[in-house]
N, C-alpha and C positions, 0 to 999 in steps of 0.2 A: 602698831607697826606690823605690816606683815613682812617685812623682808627680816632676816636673824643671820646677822654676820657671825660667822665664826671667827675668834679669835686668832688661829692659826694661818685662817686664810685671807684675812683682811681686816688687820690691825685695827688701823684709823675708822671702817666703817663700825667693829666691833664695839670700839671704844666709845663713841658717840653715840649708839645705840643702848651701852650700857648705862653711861650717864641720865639717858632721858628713862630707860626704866625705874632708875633709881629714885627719880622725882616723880615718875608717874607713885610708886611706891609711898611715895613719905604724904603725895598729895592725898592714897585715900585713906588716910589715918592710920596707918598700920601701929604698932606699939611695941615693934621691937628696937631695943634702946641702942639706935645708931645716930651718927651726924649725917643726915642723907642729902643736904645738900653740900657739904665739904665733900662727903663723900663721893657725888655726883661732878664736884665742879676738878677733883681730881684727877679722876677716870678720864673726865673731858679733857684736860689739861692732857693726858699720856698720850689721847690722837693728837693733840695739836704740835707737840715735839713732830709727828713726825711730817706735818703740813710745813711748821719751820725748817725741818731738814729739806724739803722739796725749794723750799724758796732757796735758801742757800745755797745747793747746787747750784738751780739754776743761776743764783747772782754769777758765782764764778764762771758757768761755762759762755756765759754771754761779755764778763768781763776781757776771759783769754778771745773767745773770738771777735772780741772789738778789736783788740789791740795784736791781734794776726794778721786781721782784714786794714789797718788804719795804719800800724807802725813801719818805719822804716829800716826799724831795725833788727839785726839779723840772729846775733848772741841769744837773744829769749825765748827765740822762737818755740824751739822743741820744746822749753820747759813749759810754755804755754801748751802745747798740744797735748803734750801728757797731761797735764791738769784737766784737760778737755776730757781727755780716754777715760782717765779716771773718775771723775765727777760725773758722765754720762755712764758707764758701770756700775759708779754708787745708786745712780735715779731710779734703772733698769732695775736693781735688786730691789728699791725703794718702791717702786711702783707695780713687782711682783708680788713684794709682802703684802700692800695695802694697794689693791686694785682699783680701792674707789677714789683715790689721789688722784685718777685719770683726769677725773671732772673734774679737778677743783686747776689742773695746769692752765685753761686760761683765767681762772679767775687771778691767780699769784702771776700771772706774767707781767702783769703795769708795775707791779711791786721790784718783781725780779729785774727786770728793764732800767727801772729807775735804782737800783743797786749796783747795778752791772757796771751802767754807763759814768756811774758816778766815782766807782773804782777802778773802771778802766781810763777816766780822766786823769786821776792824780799819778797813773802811770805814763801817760801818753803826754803829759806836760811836759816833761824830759825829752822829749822826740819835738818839741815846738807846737804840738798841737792842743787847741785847747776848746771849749764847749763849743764854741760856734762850729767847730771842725770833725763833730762828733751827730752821726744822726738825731734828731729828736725823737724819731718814732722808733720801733724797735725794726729792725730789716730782718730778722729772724721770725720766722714762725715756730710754735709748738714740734711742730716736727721734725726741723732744723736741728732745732738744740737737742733732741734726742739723737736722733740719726750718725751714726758710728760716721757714716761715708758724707757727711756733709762739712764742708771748710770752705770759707767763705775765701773769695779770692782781694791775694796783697793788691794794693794800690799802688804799690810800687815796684812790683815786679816778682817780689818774693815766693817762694814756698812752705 
């Protein structure tokens, strides 16, 4: 591998980097007495934490802007947008620590999409609306859902 993430500077690339040296390691017989693939599939496991934290946001910040853009109703609103603020804050420092999670945002977006829409249904049934009422594709793009100044507009008039 020529690229050598730093730890400091890019978690998740460090992390997965270090696991595959670990097994290059134990592949060319080395004989120092470690478990190098538990060892290997942990180190992996620590970037993947933070590939699951990226899904996660994103589930929620697509969940509140379904049900901003879809709901009629008026009481939830702000709490949804904070969640928005907040969660797009968390990604921002998410995506400072570990730069190379860049890449991987559209690969987790059919995941995060299909998270989102599915918990912003069991909220939006109380409002009368229900899957057929709910995009199938995702109407958000990657950029969208980071973007501080982006809010998608109410269907009913709201803000």
């Amino acid at each position: 591998m020529g690229f050598h993430a730093k730890h400091d500077e890019d978690f998740y690339a460090w992390a997965i980097e270090q696991a595959a040296r670990l097994r290059e390691a134990a592949a060319s017989g080395t004989n120092l007495p470690l478990d190098w693939e538990n060892l290997a599939e942990e180190i992996e496991s620590m970037g993947g934490r933070d590939r699951r934290e990226l899904l996660s946001r994103l589930i929620r910040v697509i969940e509140h802007l379904l049900k901003l853009e879809l709901s009629p109703a008026e009481g939830p609103r702000e709490g949804w947008k904070r969640s928005v603020r907040q969660q797009r804050l968390s990604l921002a420092r998410l995506l400072k620590d570990s730069p190379s999670l860049k890449a991987r945002l559209s690969e987790v977006l059919p995941d995060a999409w299909a998270g989102g829409r599915e918990e912003a249904l069991m909220g939006l049934e109380c409002d009368g609306l229900y899957e057929q009422d709910l995009p199938r594709d995702c109407p958000y793009d990657v950029g969208e859902l980071l973007d501080p100044a982006f809010w998608p507009a109410n269907g009913h008039g709201l803000t």
